[in-house]
N, C-alpha and C positions, 0 to 999 in steps of 0.2 A: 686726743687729749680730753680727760675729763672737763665740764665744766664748773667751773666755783665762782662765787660772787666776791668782786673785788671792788675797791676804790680807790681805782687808779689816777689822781691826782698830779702823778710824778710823770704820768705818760704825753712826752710831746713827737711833736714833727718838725725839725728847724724852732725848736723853743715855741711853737704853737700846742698848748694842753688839749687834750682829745675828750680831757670829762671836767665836769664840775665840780667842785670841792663837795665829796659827803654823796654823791652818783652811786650806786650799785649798779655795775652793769658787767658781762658775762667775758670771757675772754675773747670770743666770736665777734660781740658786737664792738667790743676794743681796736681789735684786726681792722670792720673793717671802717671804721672814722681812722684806722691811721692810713687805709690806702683812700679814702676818699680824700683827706687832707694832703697826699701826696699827690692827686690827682689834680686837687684846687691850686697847691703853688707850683706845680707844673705848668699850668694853666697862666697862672701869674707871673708865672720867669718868661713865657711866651708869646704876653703881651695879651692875652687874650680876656680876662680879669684884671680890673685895677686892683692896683696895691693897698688899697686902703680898701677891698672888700674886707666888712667883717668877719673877726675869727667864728667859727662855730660855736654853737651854743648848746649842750646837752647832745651834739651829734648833727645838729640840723645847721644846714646850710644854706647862701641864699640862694634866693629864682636864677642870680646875675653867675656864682661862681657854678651852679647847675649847668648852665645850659654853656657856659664855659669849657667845663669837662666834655660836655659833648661835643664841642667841636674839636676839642683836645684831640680827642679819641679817635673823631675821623680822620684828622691830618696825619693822626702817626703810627695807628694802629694797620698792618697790612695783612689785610684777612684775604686767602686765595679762594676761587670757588675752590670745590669739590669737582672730580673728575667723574665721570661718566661711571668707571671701574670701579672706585670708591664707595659712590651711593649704591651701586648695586650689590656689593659685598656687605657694606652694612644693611641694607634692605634682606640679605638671606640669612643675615646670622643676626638681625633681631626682629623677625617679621611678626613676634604674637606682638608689640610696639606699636606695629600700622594694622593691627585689624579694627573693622568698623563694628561699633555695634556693642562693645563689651561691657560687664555689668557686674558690678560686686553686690554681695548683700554683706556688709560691713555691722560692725559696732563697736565704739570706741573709748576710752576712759581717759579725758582729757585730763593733763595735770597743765595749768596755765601759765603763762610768763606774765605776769603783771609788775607796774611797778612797782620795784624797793622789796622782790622775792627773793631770797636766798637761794638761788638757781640751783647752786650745789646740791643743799636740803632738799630741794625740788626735784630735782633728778635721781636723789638716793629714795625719795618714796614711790619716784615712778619705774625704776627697776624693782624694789621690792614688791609692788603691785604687779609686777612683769613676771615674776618667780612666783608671785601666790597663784596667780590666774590659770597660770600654766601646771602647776602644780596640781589641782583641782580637778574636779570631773566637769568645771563649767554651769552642776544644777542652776535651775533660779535663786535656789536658796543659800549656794554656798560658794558662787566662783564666780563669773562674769558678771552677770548683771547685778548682783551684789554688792561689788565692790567700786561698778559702776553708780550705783544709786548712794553708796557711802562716799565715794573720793574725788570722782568726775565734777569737773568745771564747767562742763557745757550743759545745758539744758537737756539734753537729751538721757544723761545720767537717772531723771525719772522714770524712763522707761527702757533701763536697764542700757541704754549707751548704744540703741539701736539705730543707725541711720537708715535704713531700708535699702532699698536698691538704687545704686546710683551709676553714673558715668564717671569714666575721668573727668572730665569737662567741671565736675560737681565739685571737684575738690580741689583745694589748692596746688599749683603745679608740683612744689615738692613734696607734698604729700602724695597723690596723683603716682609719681614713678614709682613709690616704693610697694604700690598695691597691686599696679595694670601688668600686662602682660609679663604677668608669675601664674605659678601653678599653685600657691601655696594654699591651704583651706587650713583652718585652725587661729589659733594664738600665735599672732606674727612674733619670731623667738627676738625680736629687735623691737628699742624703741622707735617710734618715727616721730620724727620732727617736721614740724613745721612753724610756720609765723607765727600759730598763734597758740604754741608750746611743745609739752613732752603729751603723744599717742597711744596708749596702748592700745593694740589693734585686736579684733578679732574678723578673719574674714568666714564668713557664713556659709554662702554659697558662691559659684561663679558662673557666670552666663559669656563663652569667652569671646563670642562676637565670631565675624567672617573673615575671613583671611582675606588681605588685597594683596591682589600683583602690584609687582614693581612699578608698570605703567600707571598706573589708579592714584599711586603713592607717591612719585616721584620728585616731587614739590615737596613735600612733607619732608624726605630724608634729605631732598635739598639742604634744606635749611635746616635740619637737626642737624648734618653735618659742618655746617657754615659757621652755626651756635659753639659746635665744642672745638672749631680755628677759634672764633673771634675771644672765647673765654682763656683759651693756651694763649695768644696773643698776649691778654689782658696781664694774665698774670707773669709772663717772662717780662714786660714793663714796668710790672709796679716792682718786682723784684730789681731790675736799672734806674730806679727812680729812689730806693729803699737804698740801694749803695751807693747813693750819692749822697744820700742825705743823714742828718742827725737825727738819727729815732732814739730814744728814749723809752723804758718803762714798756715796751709791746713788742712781745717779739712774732715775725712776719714770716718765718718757715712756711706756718698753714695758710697765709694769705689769700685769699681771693676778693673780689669785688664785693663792694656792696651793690654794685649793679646789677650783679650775676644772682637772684634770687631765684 
């Protein structure tokens, strides 16, 4: 689903509003104040939050209905480990994943989320910037760093939108998956998102690290695999939580946590 900028007003939870009167905010970030308010008076029907915690305000919640959901979560959420069989089937069929050592030489043309952006607007100039780039031969003068020194929101757009060599570790986790153990070299043909907006990517070179056995790794796929139970978990809940309740103005198909970043 494309995103566009909305001022969703109209959108509640049990007659709780999710935005402020005159809010631009994205249909993503709509989703997920409606599962984290679904989350709060779950919280509240269960005793675990008082009833007179305050409603949210612009999206933001207190410390008290926070750490409410958390224990929400542990009571009811039932995450299984992983089997022995499991992690090693995942460990061979996504091993460049767990190697040590790996190294991009990036450069990127950030288009930013700020507030009261026309997201929509913002996301049509960062695919058009996506089809120029790619289109190009890349020179200094006429394709990448170009158009990184004319469009790019981040600081580094002065020198052409160069990050230099980094690790996953370097970059935000969702940004992070959509670079690491790929084979891709070029104009990544997608945008990437992350927190702190729309990506245009270019990846330079790769350095793709050392391959780890399974033994070396085996903590690691642990808990990757423990990660995408506890998120399937998360979301078959809010989705029982969503039919019981009166939503309003948001619809919760794409649903996922705000947790889940």
């Amino acid at each position: 689903m494309t995103a566009t900028a909305l001022a969703p007003q109209d959108a509640r939870i049990n007659g709780v509003a999710l935005a402020d009167a005159g809010e631009q905010i994205t249909p993503e970030e709509l989703r997920q104040r409606a599962c984290t308010e679904l989350l709060r008076q779950a919280a509240q029907k269960d005793g675990l939050l008082a009833q007179d915690d305050p409603a949210p305000q612009a999206g933001a919640i207190s410390e008290a209905a926070s750490e409410a959901i958390e224990q929400w979560l542990e009571r009811n959420l039932q995450v299984p480990d992983p089997t022995e069989e499991a992690c090693q089937r995942h460990h061979a069929a996504h091993a460049a994943r767990y190697r040590q050592g790996e190294r991009v030489h990036v450069r990127h043309i950030l288009f930013g989320v700020t507030p009261g952006v026309d997201v929509g607007a913002l996301r049509s100039r960062a695919e058009a910037c996506l089809l120029d780039v790619r289109c190009h031969d890349n020179s200094e003068e006429s394709g990448f760093a170009k158009a990184a020194r004319e469009l790019s929101n981040c600081p580094t757009g002065a020198q052409g939108g160069d990050l230099g060599w980094l690790r996953a570790e370097d970059f935000a986790p969702e940004m992070a998956q959509e670079i690491f153990g790929r084979a891709e070299i070029g104009v990544l043909p997608r945008l990437v998102h992350s927190r702190f907006g729309l990506h245009v990517v270019e990846v330079l070179a790769r350095e793709p690290g050392t391959p780890q056995p399974y033994e070396a790794v085996r903590g690691a796929v642990q808990l990757a695999l423990r990660q995408q139970s506890w998120v399937t978990a998360l979301r078959q809940c809010l989705q029982l939580l969503a039919a019981d309740a009166n939503v309003q103005g948001v619809e919760l198909d794409e649903a996922s946590s705000p947790l889940v970043q």
